[in-house]
N, CA, C and O atoms as a Tripos MOL2 file, in Angstrom:
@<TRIPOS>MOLECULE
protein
  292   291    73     0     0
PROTEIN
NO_CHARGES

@<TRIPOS>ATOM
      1 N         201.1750   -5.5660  241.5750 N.3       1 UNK1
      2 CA        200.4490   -6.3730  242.5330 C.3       1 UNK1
      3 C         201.2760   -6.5760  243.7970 C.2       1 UNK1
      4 O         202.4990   -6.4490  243.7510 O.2       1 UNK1
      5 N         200.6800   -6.8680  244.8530 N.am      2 UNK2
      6 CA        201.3780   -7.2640  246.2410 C.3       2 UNK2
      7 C         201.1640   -8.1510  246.5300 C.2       2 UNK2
      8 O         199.9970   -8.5260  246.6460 O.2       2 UNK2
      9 N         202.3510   -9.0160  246.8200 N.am      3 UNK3
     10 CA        202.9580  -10.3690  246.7190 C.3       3 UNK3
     11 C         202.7660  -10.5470  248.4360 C.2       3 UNK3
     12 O         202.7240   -9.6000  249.2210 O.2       3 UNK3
     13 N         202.6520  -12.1660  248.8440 N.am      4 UNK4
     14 CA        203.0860  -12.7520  249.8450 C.3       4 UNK4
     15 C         204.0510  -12.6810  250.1950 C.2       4 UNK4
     16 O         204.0260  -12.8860  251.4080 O.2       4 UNK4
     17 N         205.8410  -12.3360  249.5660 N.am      5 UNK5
     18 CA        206.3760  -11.9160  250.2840 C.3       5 UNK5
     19 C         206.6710  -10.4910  250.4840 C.2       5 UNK5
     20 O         207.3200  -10.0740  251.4430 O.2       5 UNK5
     21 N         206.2530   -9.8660  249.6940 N.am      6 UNK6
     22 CA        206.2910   -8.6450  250.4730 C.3       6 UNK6
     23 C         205.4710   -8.0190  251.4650 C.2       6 UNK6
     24 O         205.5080   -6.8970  251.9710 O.2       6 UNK6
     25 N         204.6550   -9.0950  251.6350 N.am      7 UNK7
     26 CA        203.9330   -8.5100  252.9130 C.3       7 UNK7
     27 C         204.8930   -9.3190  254.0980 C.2       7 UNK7
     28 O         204.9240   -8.9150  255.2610 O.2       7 UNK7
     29 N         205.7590  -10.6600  253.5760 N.am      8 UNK8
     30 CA        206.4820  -11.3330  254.7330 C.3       8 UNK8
     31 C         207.5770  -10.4380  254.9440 C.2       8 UNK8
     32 O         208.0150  -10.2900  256.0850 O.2       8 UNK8
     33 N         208.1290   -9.7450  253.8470 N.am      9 UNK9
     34 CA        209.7380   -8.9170  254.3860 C.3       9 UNK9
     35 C         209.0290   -8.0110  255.0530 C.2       9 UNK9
     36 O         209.5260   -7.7880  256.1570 O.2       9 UNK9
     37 N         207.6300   -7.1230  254.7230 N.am     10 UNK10
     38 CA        207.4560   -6.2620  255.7690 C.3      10 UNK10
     39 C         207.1840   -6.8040  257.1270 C.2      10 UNK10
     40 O         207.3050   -6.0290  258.0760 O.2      10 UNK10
     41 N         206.8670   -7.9140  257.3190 N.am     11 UNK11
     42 CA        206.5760   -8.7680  258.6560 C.3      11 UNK11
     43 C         208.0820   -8.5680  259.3630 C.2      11 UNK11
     44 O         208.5020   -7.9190  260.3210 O.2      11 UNK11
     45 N         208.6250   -9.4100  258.4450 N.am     12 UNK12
     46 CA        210.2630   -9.7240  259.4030 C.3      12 UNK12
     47 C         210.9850   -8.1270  259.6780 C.2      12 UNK12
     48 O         211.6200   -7.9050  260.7090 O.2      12 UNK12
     49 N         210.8260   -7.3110  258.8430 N.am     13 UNK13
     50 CA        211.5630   -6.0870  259.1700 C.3      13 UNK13
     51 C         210.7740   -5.6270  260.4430 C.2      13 UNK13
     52 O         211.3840   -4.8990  261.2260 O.2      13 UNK13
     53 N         209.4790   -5.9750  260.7340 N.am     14 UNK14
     54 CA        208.9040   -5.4210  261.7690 C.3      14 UNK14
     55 C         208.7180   -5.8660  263.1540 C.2      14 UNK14
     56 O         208.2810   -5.2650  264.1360 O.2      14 UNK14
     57 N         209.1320   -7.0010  263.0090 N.am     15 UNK15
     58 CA        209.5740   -7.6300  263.9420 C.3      15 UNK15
     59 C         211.0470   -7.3390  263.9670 C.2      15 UNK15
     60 O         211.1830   -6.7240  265.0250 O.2      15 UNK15
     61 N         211.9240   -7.4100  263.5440 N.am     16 UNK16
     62 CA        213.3380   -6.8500  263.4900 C.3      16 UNK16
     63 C         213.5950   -5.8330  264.1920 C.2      16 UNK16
     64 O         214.6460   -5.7080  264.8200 O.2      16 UNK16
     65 N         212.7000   -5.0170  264.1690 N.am     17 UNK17
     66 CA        212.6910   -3.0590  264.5610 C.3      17 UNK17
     67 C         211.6300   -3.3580  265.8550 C.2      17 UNK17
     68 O         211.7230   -2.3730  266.5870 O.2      17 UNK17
     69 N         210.9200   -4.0630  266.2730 N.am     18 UNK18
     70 CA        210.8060   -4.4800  267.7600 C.3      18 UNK18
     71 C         211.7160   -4.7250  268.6830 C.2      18 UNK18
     72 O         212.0650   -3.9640  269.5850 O.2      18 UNK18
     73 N         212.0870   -5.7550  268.4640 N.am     19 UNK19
     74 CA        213.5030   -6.2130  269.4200 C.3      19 UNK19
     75 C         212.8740   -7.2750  270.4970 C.2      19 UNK19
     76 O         213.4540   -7.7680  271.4640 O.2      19 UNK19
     77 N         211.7970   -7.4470  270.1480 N.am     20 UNK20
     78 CA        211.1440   -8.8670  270.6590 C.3      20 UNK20
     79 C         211.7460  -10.1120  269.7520 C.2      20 UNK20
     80 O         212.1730  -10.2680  268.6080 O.2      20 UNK20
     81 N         211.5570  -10.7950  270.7740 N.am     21 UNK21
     82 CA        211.6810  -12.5710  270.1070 C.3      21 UNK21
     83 C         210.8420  -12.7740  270.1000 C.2      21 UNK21
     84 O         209.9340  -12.4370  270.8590 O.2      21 UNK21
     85 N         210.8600  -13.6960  268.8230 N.am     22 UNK22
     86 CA        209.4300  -14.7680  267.9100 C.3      22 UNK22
     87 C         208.5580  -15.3100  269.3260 C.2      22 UNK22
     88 O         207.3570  -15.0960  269.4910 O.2      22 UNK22
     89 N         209.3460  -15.9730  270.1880 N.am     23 UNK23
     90 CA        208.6370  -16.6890  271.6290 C.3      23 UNK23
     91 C         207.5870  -15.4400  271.9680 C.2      23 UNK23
     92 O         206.3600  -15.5060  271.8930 O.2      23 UNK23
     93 N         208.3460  -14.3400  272.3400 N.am     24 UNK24
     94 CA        207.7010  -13.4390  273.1550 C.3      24 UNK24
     95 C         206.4940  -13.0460  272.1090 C.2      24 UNK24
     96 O         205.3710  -13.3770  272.4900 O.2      24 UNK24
     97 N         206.5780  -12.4180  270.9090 N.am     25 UNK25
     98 CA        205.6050  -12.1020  270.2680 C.3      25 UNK25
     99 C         204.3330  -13.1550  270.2870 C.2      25 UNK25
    100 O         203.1640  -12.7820  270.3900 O.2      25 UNK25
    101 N         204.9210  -15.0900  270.1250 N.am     26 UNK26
    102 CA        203.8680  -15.7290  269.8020 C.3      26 UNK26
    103 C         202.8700  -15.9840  271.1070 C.2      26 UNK26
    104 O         201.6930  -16.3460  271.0990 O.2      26 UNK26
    105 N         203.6770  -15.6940  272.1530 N.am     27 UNK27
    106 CA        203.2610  -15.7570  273.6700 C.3      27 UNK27
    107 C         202.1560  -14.6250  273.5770 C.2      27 UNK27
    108 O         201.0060  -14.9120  273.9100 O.2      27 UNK27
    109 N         202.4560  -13.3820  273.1470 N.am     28 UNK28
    110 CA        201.4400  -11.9700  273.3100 C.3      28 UNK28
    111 C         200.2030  -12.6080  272.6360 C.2      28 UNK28
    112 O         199.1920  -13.0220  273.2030 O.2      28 UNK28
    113 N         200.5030  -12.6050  271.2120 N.am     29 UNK29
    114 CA        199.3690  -13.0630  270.2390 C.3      29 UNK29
    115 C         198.6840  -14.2410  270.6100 C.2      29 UNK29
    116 O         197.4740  -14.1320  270.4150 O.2      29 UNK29
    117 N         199.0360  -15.3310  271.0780 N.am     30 UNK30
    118 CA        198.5780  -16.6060  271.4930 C.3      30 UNK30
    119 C         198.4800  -17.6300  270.5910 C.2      30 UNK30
    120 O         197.5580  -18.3840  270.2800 O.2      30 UNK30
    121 N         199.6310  -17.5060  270.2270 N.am     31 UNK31
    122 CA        199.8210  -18.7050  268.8410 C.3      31 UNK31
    123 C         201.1080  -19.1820  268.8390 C.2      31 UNK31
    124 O         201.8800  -18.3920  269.3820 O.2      31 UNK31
    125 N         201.6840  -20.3030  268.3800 N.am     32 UNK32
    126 CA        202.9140  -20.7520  269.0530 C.3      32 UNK32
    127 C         204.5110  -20.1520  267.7180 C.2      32 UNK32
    128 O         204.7000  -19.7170  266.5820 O.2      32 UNK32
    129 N         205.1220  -20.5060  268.7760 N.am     33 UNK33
    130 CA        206.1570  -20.0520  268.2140 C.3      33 UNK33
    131 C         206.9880  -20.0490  266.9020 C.2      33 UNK33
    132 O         207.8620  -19.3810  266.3500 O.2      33 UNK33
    133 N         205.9130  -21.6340  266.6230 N.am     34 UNK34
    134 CA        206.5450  -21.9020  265.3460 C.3      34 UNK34
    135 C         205.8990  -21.6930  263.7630 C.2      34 UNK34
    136 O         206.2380  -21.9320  262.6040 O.2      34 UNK34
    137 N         204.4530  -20.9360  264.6850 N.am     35 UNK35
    138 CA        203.4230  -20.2530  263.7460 C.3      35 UNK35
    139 C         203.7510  -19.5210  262.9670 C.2      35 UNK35
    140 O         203.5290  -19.4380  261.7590 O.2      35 UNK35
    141 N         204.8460  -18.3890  264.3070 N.am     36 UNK36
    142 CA        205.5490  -17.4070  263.4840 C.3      36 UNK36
    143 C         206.5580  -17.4650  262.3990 C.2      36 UNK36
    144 O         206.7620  -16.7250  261.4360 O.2      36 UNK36
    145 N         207.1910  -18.6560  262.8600 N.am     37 UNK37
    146 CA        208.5070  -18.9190  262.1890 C.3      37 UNK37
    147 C         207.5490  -19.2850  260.6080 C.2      37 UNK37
    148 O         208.1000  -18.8180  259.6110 O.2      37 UNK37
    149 N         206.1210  -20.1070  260.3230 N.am     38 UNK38
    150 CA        205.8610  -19.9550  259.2290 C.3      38 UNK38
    151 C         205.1000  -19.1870  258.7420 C.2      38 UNK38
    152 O         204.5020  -19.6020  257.7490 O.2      38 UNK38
    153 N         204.8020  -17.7690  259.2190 N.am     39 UNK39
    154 CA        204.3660  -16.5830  258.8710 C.3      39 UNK39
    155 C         205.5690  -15.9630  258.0690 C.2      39 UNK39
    156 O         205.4240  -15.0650  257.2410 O.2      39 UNK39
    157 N         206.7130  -16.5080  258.3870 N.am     40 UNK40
    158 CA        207.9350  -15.3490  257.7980 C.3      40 UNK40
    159 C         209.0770  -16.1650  256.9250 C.2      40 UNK40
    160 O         210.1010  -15.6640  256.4610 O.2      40 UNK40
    161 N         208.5990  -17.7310  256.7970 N.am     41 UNK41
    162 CA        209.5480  -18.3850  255.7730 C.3      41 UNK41
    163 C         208.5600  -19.8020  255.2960 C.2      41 UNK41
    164 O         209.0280  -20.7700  254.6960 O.2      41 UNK41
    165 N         207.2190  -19.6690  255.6840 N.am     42 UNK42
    166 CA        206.7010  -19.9900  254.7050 C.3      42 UNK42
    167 C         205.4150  -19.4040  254.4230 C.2      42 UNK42
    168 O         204.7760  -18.5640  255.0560 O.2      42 UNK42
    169 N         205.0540  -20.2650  252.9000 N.am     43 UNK43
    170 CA        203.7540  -19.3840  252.2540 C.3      43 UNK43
    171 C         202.2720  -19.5870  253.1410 C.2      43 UNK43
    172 O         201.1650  -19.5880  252.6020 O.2      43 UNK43
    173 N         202.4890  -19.7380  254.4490 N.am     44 UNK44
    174 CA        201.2730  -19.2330  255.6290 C.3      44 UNK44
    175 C         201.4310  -18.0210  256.0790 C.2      44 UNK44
    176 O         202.5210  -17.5490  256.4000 O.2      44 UNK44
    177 N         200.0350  -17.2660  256.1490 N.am     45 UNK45
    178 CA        199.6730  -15.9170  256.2070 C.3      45 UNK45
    179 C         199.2420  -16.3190  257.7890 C.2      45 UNK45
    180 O         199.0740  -17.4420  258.2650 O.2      45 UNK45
    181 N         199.1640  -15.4370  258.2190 N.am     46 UNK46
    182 CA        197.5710  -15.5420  259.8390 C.3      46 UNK46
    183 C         196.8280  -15.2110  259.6710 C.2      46 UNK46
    184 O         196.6330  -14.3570  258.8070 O.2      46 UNK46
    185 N         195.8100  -15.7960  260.5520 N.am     47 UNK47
    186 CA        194.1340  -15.0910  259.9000 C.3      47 UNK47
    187 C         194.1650  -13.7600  261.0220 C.2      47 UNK47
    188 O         194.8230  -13.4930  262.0280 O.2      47 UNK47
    189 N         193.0140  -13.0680  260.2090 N.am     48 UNK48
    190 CA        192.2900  -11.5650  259.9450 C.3      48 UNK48
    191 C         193.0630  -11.1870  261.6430 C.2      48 UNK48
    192 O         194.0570  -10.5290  261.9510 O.2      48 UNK48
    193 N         192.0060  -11.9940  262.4940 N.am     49 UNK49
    194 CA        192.4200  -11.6530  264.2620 C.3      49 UNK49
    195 C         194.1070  -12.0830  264.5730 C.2      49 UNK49
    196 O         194.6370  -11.5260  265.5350 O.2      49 UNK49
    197 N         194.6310  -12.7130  264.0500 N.am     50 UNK50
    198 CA        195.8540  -12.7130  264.3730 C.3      50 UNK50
    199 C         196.7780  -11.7120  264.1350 C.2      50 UNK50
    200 O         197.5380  -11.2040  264.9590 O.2      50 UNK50
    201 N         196.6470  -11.4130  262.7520 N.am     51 UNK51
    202 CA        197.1870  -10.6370  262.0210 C.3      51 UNK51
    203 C         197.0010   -9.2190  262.6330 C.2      51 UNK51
    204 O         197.9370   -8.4370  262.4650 O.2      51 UNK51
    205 N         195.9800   -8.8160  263.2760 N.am     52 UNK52
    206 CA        195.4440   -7.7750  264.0880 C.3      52 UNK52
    207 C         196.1490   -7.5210  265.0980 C.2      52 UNK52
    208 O         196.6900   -6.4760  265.4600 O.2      52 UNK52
    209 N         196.1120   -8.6470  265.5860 N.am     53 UNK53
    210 CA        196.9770   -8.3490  267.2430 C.3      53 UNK53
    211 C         198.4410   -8.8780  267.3320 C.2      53 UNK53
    212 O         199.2060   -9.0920  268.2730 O.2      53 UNK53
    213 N         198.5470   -9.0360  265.6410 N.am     54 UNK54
    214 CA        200.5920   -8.8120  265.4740 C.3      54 UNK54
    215 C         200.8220   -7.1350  265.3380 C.2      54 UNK54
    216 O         201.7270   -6.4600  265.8290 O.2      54 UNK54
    217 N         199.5970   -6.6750  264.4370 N.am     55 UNK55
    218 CA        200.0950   -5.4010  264.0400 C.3      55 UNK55
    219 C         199.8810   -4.4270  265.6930 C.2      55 UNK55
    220 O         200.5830   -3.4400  265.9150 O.2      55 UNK55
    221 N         198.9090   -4.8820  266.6150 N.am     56 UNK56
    222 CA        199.1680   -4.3400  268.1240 C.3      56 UNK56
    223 C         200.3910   -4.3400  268.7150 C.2      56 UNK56
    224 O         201.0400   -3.3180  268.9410 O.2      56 UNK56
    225 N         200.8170   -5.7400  269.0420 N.am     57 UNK57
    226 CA        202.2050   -6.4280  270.0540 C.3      57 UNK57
    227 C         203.1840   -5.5660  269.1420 C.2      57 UNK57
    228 O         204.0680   -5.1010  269.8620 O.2      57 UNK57
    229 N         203.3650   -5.1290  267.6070 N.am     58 UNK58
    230 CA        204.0310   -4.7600  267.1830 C.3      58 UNK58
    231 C         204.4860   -3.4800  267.1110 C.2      58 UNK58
    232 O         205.6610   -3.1420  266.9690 O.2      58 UNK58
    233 N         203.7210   -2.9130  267.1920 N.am     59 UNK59
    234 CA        203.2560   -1.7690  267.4940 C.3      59 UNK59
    235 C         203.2920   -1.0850  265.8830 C.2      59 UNK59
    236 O         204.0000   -0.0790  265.8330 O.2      59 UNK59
    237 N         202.5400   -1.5360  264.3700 N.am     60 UNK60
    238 CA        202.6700   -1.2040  263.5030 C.3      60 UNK60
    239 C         201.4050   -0.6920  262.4270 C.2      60 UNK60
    240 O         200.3380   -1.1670  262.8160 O.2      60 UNK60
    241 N         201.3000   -0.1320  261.5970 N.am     61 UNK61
    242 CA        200.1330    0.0270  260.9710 C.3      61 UNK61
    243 C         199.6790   -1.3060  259.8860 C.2      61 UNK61
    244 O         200.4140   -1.8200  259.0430 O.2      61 UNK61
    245 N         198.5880   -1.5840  260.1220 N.am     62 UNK62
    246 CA        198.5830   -2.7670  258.7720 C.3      62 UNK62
    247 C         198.5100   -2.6050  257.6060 C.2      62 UNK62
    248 O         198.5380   -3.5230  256.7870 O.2      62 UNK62
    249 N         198.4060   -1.4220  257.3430 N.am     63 UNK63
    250 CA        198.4840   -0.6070  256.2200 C.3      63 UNK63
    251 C         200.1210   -0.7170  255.2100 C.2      63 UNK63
    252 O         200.3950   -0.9200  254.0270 O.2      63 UNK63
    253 N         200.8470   -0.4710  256.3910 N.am     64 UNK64
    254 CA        202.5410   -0.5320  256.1610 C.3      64 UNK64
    255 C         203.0350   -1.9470  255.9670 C.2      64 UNK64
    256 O         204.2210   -2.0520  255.6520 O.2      64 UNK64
    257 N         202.4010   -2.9330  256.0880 N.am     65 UNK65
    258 CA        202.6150   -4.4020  256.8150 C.3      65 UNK65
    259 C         202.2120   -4.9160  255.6370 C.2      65 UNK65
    260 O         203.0510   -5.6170  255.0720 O.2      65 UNK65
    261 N         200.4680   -4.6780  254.7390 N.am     66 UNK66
    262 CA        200.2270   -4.7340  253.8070 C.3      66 UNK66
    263 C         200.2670   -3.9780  252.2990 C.2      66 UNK66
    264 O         199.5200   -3.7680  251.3430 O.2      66 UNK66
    265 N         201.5700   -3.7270  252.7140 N.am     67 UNK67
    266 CA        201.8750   -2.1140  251.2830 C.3      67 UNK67
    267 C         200.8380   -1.6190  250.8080 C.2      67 UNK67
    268 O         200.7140   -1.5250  249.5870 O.2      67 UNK67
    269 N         200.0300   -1.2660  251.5260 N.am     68 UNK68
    270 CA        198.7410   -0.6540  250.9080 C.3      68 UNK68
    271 C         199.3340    1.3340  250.8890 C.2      68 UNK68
    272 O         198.6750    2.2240  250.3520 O.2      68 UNK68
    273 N         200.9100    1.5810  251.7450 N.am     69 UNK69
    274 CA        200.8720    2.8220  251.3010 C.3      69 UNK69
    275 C         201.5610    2.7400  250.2910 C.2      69 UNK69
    276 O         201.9880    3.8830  250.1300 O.2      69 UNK69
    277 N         202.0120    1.9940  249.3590 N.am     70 UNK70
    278 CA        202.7250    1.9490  248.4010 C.3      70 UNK70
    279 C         202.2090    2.0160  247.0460 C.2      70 UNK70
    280 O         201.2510    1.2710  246.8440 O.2      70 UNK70
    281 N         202.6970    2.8890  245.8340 N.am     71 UNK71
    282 CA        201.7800    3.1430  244.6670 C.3      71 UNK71
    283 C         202.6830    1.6470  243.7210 C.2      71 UNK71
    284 O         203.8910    1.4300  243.6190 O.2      71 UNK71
    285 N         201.1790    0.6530  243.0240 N.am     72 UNK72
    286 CA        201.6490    0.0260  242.1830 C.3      72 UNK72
    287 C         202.0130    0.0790  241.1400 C.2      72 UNK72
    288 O         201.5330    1.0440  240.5450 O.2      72 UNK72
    289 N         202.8850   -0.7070  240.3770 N.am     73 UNK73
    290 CA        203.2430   -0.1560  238.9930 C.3      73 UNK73
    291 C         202.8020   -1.0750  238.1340 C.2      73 UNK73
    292 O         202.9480   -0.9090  236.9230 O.2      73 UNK73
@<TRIPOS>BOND
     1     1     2 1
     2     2     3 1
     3     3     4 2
     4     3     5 am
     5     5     6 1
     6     6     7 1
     7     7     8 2
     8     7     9 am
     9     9    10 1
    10    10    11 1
    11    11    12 2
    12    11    13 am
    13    13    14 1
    14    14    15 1
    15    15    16 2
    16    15    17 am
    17    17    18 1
    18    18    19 1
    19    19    20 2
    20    19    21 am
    21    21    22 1
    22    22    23 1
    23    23    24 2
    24    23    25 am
    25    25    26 1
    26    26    27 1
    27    27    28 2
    28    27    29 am
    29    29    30 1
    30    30    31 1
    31    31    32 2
    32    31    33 am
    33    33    34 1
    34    34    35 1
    35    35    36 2
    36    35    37 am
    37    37    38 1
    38    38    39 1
    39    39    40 2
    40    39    41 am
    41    41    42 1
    42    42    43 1
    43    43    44 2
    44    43    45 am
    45    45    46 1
    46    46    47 1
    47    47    48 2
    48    47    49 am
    49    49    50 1
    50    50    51 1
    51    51    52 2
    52    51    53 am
    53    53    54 1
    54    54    55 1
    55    55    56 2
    56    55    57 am
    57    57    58 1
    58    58    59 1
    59    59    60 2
    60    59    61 am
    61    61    62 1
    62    62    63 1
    63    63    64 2
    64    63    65 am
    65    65    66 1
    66    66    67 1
    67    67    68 2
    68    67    69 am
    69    69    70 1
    70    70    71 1
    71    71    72 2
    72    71    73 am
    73    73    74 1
    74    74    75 1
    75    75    76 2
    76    75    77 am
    77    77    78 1
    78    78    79 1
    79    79    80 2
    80    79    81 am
    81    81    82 1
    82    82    83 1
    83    83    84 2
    84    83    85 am
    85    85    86 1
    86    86    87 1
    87    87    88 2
    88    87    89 am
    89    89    90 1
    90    90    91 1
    91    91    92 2
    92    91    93 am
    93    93    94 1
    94    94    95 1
    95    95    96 2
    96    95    97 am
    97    97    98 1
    98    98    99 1
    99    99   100 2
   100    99   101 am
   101   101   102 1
   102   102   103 1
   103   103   104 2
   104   103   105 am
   105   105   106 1
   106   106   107 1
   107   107   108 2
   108   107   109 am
   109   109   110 1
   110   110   111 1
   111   111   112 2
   112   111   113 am
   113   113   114 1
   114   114   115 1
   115   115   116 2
   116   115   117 am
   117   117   118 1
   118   118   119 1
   119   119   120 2
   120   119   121 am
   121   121   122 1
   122   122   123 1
   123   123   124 2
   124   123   125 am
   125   125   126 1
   126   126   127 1
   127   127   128 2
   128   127   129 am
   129   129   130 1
   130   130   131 1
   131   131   132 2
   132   131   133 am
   133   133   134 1
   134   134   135 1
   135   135   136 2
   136   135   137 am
   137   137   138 1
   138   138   139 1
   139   139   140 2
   140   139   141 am
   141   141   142 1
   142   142   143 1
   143   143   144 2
   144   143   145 am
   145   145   146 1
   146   146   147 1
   147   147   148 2
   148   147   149 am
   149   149   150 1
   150   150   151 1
   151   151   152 2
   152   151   153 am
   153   153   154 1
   154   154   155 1
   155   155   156 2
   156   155   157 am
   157   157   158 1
   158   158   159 1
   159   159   160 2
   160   159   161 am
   161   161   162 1
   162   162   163 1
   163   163   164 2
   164   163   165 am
   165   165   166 1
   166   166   167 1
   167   167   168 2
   168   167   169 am
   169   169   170 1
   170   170   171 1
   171   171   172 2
   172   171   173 am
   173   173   174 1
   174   174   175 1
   175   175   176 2
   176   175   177 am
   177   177   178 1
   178   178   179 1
   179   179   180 2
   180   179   181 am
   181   181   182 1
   182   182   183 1
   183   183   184 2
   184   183   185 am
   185   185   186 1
   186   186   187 1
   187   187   188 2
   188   187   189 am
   189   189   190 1
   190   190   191 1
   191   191   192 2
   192   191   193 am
   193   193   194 1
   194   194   195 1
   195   195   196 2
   196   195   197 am
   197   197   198 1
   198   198   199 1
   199   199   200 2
   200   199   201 am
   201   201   202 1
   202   202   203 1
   203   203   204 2
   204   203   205 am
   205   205   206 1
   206   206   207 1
   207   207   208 2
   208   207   209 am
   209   209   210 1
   210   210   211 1
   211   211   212 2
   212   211   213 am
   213   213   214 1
   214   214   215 1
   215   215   216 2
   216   215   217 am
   217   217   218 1
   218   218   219 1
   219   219   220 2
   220   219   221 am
   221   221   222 1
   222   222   223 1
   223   223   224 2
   224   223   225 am
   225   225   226 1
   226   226   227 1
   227   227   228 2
   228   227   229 am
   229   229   230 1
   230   230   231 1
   231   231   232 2
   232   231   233 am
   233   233   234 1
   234   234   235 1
   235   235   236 2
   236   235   237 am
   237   237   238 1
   238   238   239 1
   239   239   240 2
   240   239   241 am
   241   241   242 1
   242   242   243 1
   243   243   244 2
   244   243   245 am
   245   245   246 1
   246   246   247 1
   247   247   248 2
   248   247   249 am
   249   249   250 1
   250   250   251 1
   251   251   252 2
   252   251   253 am
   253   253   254 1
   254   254   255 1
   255   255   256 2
   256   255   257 am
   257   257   258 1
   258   258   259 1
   259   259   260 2
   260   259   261 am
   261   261   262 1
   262   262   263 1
   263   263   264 2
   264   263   265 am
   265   265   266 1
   266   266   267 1
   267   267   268 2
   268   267   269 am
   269   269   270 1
   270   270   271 1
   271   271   272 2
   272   271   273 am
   273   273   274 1
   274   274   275 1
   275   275   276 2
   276   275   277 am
   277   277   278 1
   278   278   279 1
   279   279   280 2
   280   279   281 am
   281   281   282 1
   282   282   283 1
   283   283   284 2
   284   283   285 am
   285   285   286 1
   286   286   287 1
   287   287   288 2
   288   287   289 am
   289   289   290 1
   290   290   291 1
   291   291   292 2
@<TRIPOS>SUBSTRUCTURE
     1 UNK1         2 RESIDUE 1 A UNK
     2 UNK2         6 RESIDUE 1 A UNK
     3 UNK3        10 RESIDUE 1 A UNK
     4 UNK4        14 RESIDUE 1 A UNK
     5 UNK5        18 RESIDUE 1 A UNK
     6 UNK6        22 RESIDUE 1 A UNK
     7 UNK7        26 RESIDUE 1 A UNK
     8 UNK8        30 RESIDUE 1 A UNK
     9 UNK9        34 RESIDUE 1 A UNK
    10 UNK10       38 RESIDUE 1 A UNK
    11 UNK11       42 RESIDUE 1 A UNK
    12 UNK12       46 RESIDUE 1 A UNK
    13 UNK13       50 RESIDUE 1 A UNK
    14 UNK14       54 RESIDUE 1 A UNK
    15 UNK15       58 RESIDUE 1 A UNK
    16 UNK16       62 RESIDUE 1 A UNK
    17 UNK17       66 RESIDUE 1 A UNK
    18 UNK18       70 RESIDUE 1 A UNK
    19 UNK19       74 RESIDUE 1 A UNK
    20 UNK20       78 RESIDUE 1 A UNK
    21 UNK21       82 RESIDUE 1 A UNK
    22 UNK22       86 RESIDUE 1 A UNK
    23 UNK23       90 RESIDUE 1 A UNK
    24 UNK24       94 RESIDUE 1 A UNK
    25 UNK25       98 RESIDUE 1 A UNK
    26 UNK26      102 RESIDUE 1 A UNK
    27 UNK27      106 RESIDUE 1 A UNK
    28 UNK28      110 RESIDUE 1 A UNK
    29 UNK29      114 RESIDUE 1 A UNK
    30 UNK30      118 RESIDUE 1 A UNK
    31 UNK31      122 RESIDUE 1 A UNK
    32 UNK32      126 RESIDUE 1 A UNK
    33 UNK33      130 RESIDUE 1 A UNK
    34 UNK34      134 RESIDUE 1 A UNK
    35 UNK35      138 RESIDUE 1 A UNK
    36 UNK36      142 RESIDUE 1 A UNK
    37 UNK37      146 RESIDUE 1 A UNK
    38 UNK38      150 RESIDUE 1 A UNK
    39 UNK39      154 RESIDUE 1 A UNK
    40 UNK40      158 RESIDUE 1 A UNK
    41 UNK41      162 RESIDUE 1 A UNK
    42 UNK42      166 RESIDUE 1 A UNK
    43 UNK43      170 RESIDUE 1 A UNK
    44 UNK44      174 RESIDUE 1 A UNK
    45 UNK45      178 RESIDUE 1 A UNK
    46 UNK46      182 RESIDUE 1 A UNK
    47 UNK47      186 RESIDUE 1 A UNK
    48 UNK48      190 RESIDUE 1 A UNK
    49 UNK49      194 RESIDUE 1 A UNK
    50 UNK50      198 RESIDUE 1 A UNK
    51 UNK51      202 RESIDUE 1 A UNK
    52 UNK52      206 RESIDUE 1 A UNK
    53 UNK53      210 RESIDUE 1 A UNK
    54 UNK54      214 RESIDUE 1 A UNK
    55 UNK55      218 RESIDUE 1 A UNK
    56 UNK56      222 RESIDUE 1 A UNK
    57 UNK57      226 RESIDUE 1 A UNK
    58 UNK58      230 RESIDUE 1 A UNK
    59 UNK59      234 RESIDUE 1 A UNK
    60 UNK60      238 RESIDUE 1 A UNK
    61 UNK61      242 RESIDUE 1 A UNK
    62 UNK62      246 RESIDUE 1 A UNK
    63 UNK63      250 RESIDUE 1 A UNK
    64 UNK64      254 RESIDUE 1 A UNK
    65 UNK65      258 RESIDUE 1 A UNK
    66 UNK66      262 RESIDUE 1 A UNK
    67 UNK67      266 RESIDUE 1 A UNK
    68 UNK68      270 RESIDUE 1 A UNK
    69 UNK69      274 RESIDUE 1 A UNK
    70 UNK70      278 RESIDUE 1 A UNK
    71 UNK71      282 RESIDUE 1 A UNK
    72 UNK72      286 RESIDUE 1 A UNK
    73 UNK73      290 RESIDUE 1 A UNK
């Protein structure tokens, strides 16, 4: 199964491999800064449209974001 945090370590690694700051990202998306900070250390997700236009600003697949390329065991 795929866990909440592994969809958060794929968050933070992807933001990591941007080289944007949390500000700048929450500024793009339009949600505040500290939204992000509990997208990635706590158990809050973003909804559907947010989550959309992280995987844009990010420049990532949501596919990769949501281990959906990953085979479960």
């Amino acid at each position: 199964m795929i866990t909440i945090n592994q969809i958060r370590e794929k968050l933070i690694e992807a933001i990591e491999q941007s080289g944007m700051k949390k500000s700048e990202i929450a500024r793009k998306i339009d949600v505040s800064h500290q939204a992000i900070g509990q997208y990635l250390h706590q158990n809050r997700m973003p909804a559907l449209d947010t989550f959309a236009n992280l995987c844009v600003v990010l420049d990532i697949d949501p596919a990769d974001i949501l281990c959906t390329n990953e085979k479960l065991s």
